[in-house]
N, CA, C and O atoms as a DFTB+ gen file, in Angstrom:
400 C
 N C O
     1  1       9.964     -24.459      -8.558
     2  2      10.422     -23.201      -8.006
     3  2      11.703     -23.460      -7.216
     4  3      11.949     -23.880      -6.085
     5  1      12.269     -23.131      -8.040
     6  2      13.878     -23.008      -7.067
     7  2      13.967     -22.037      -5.481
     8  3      13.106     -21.219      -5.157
     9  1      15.365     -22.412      -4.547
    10  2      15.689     -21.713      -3.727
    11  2      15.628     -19.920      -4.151
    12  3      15.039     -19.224      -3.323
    13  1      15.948     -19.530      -4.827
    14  2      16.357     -17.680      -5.255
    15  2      14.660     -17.389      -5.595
    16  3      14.130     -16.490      -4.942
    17  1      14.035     -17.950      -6.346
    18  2      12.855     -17.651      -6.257
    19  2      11.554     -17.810      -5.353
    20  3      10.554     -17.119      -5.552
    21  1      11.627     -18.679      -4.438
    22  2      10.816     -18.487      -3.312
    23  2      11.588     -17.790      -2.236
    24  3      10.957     -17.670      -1.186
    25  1      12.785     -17.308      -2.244
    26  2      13.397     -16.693      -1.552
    27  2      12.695     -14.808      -1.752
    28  3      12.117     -14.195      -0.855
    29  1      12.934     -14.374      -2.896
    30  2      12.853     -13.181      -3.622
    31  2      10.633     -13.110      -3.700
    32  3      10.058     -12.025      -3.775
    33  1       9.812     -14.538      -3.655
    34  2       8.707     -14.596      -3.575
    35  2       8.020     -13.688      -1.912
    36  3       7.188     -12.832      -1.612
    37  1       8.946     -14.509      -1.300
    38  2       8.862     -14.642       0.470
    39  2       9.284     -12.747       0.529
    40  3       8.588     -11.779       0.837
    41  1      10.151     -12.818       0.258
    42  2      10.642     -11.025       0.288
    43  2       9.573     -10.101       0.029
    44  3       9.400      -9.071       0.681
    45  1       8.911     -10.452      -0.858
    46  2       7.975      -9.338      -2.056
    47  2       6.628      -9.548      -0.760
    48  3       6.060      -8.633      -0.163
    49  1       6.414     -10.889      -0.620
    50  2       5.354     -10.915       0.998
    51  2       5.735     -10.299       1.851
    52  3       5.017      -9.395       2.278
    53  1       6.984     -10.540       2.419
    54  2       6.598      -9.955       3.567
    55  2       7.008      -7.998       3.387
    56  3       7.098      -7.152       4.277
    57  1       7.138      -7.886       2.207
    58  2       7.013      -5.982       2.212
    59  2       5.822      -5.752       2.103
    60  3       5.290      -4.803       2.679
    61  1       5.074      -6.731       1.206
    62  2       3.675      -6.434       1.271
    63  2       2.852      -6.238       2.326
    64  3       1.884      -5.482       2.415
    65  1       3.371      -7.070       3.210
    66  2       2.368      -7.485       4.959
    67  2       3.187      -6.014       5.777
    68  3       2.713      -5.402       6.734
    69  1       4.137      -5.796       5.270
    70  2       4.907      -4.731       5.944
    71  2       4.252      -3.422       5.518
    72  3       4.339      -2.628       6.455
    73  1       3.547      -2.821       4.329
    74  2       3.344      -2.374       3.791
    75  2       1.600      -1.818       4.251
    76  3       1.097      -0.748       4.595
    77  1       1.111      -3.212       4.020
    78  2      -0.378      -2.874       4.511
    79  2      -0.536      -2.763       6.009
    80  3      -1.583      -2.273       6.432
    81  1       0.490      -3.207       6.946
    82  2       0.096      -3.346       8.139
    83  2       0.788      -1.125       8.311
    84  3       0.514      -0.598       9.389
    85  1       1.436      -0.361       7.400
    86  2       1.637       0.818       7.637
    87  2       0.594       1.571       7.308
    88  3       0.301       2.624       7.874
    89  1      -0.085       1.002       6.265
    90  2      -1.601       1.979       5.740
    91  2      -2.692       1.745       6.395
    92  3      -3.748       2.368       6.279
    93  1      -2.432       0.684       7.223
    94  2      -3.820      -0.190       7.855
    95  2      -3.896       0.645       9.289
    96  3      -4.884       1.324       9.568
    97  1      -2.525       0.499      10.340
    98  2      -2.583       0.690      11.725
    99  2      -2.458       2.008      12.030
   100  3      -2.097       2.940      11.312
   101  1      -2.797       1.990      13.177
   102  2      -2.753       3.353      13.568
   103  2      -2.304       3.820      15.202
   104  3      -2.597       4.861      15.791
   105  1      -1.566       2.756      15.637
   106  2      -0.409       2.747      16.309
   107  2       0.752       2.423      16.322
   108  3       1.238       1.326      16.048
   109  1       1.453       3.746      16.770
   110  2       2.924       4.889      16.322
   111  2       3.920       3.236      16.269
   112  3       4.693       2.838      15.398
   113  1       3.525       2.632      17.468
   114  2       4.709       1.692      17.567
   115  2       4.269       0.179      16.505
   116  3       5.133      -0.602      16.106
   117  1       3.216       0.072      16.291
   118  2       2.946      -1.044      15.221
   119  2       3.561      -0.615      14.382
   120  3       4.445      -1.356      13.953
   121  1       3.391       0.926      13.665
   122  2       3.841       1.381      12.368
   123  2       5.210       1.105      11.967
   124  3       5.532       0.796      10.820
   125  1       6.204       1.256      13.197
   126  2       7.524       1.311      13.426
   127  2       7.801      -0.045      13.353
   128  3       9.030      -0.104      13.348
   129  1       7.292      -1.314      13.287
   130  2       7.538      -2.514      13.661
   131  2       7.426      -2.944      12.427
   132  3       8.408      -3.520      11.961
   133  1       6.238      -2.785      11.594
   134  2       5.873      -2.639       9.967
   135  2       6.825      -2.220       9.264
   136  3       7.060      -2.833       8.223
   137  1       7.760      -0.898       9.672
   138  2       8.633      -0.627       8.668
   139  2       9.748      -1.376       8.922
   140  3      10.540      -1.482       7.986
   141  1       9.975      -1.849       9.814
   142  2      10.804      -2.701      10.115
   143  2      11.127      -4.039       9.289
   144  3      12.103      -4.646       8.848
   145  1       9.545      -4.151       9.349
   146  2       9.711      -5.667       8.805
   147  2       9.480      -5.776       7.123
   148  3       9.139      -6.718       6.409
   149  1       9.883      -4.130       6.787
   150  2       9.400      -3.683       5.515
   151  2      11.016      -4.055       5.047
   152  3      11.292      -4.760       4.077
   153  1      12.179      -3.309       6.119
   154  2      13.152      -3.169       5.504
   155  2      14.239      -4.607       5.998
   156  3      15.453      -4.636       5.800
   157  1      13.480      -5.636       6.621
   158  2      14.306      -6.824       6.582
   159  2      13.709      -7.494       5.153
   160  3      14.405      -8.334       4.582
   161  1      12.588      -7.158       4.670
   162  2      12.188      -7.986       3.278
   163  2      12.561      -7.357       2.513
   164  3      12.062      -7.717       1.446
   165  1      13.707      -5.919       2.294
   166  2      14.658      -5.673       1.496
   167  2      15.998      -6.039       1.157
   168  3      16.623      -6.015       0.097
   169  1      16.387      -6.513       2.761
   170  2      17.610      -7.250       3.146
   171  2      17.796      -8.448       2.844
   172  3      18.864      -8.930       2.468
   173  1      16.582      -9.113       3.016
   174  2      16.404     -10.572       2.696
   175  2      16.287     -10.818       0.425
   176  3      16.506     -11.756      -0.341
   177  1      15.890      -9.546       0.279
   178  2      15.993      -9.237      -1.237
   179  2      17.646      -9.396      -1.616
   180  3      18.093     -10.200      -2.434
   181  1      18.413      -8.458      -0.841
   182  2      19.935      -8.184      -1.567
   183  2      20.371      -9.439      -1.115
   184  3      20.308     -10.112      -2.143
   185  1      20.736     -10.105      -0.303
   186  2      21.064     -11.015       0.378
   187  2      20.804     -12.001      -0.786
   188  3      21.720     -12.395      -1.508
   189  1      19.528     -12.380      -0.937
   190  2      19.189     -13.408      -2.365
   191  2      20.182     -13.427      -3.152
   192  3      21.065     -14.254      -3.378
   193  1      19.747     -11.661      -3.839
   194  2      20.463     -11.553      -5.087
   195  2      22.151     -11.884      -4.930
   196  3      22.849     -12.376      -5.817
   197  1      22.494     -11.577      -3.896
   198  2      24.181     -11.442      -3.400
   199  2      24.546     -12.753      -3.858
   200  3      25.544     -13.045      -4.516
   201  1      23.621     -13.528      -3.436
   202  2      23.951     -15.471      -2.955
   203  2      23.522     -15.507      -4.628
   204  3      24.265     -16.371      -5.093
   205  1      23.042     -15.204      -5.253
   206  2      22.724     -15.730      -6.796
   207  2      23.625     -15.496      -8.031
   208  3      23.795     -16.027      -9.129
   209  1      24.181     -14.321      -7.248
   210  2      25.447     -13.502      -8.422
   211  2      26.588     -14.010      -7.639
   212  3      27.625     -13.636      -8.188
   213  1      26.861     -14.815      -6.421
   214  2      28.246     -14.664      -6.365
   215  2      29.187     -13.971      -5.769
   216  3      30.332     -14.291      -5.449
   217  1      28.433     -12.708      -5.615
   218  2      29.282     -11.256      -5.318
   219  2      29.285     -10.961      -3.357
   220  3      28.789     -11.708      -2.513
   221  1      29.596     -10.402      -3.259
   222  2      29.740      -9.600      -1.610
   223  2      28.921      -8.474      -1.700
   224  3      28.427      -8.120      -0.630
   225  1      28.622      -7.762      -2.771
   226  2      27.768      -6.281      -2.788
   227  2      26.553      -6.588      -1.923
   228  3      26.564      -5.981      -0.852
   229  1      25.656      -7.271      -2.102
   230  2      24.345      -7.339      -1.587
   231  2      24.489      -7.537       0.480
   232  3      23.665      -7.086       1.275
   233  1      25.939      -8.426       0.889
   234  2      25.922      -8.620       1.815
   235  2      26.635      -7.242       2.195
   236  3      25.980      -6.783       3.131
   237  1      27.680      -6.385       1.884
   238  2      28.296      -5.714       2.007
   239  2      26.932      -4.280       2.352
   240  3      26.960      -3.430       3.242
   241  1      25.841      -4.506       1.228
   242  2      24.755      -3.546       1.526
   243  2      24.031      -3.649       2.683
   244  3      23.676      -2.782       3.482
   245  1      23.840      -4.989       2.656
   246  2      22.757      -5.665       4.116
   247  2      23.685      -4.777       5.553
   248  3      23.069      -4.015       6.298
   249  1      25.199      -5.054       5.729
   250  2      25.750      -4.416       7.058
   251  2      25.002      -3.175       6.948
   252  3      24.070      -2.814       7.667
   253  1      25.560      -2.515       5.881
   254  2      25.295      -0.700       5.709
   255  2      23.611      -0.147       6.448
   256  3      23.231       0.708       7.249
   257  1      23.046      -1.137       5.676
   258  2      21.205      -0.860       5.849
   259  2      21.021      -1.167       7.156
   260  3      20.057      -0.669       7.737
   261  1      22.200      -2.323       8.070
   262  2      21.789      -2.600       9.766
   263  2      22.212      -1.369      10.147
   264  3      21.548      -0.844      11.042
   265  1      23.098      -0.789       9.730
   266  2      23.553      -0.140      10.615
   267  2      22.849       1.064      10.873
   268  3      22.742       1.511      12.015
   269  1      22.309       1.675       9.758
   270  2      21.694       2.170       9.708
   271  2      20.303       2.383       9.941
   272  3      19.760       3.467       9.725
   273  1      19.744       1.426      10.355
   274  2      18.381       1.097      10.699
   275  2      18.715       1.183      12.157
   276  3      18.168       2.136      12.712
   277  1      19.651       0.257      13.105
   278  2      20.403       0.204      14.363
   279  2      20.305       2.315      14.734
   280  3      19.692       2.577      15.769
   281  1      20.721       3.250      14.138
   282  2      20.791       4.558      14.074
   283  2      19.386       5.240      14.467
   284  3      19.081       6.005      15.382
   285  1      18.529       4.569      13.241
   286  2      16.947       5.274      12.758
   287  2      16.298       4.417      14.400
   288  3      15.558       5.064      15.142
   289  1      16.553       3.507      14.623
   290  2      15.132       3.335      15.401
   291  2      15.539       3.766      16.659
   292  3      14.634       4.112      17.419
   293  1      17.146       3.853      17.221
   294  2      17.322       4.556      18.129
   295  2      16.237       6.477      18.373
   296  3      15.277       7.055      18.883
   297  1      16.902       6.532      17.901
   298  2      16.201       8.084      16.963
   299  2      14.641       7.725      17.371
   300  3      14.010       8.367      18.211
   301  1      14.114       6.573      16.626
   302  2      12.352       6.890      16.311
   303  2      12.160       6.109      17.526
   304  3      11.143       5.459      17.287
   305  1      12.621       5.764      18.856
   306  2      12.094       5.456      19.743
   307  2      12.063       6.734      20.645
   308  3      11.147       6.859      21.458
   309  1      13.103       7.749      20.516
   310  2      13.539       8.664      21.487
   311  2      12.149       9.531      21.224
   312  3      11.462       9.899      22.176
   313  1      11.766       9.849      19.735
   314  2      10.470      10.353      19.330
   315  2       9.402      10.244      19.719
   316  3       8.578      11.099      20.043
   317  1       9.340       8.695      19.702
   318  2       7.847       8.022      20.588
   319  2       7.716       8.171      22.101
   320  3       6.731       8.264      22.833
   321  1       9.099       8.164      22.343
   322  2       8.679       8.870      23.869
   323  2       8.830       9.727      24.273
   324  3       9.007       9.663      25.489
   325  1       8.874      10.861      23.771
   326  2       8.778      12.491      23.729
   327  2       7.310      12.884      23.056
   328  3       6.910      14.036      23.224
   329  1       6.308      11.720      22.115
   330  2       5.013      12.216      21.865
   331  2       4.197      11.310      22.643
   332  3       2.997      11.168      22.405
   333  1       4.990      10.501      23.844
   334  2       3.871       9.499      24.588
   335  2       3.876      10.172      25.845
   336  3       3.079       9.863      26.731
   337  1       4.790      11.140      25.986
   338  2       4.888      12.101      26.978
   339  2       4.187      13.278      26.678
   340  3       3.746      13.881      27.656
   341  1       3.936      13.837      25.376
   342  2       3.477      14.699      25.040
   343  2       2.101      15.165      25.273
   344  3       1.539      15.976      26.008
   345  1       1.744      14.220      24.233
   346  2      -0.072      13.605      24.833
   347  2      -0.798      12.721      25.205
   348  3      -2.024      12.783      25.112
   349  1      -0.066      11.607      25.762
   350  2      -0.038      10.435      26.482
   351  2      -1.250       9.487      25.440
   352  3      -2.372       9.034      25.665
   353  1      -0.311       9.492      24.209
   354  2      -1.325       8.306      23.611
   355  2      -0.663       8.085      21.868
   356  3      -0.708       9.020      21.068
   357  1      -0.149       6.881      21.544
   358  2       0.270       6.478      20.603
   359  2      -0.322       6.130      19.256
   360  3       0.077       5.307      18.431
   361  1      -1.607       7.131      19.212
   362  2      -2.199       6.650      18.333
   363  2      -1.446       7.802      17.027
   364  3      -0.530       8.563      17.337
   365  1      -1.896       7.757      15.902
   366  2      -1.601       8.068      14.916
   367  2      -2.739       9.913      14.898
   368  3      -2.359      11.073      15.062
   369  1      -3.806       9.467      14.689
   370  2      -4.113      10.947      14.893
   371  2      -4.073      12.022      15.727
   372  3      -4.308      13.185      15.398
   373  1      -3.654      11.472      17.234
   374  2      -3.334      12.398      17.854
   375  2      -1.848      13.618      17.786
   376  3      -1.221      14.374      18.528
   377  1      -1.868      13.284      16.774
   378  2      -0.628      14.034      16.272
   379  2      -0.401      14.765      14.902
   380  3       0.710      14.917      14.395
   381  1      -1.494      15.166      14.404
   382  2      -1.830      15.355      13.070
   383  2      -1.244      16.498      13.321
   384  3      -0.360      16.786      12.514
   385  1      -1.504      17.524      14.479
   386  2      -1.259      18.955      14.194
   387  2       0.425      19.013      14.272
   388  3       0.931      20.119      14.464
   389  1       1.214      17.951      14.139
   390  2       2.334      18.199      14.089
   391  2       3.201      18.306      12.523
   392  3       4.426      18.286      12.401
   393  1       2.277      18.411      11.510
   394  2       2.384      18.307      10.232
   395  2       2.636      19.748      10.165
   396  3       2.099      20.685      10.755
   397  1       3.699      19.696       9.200
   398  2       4.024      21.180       8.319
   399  2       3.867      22.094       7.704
   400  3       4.820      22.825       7.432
């Protein structure tokens, strides 16, 4: 097993662990930490591929996706503490009635 393939192996884990730890938990801020670590094992995907082809695209994508993530969690923290103020508790069902 070469470097690109336990690289792209390691990726596909940790979305997976990122993945089940979002269907599994049921606190607001675990969930947020999960997707997190959902979308560095996407980064760590382009990044591979970038370094395997040669190219700048994959690294050129990786800035775009920080920056943008840098944006989103600003945002989804301001959220969590406007519903930890709300009903003073971070769990996941206490917030069902906020569905559409």
């Amino acid at each position: 097993m070469d470097k690109y393939q336990f690289l792209t192996v390691l990726s596909a884990l940790l979305f997976t662990m990122g993945l089940a730890g979002v269907v599994v938990r049921r606190n607001l801020l675990v969930v947020m930490m999960c997707l997190e670590i959902m979308l560095n094992a996407v980064v760590l995907s382009f990044v591979t591929f970038a370094v395997r082809s040669q190219t700048l695209a994959g690294v050129a994508m990786t800035f775009f996706i920080y920056v943008a993530a840098s944006c989103e969690i600003a945002l989804a923290m301001a959220i969590v503490v406007l519903l930890l103020r709300h009903r003073c508790s971070l769990d996941l069902a206490a917030h069902q009635d906020l569905k559409g």
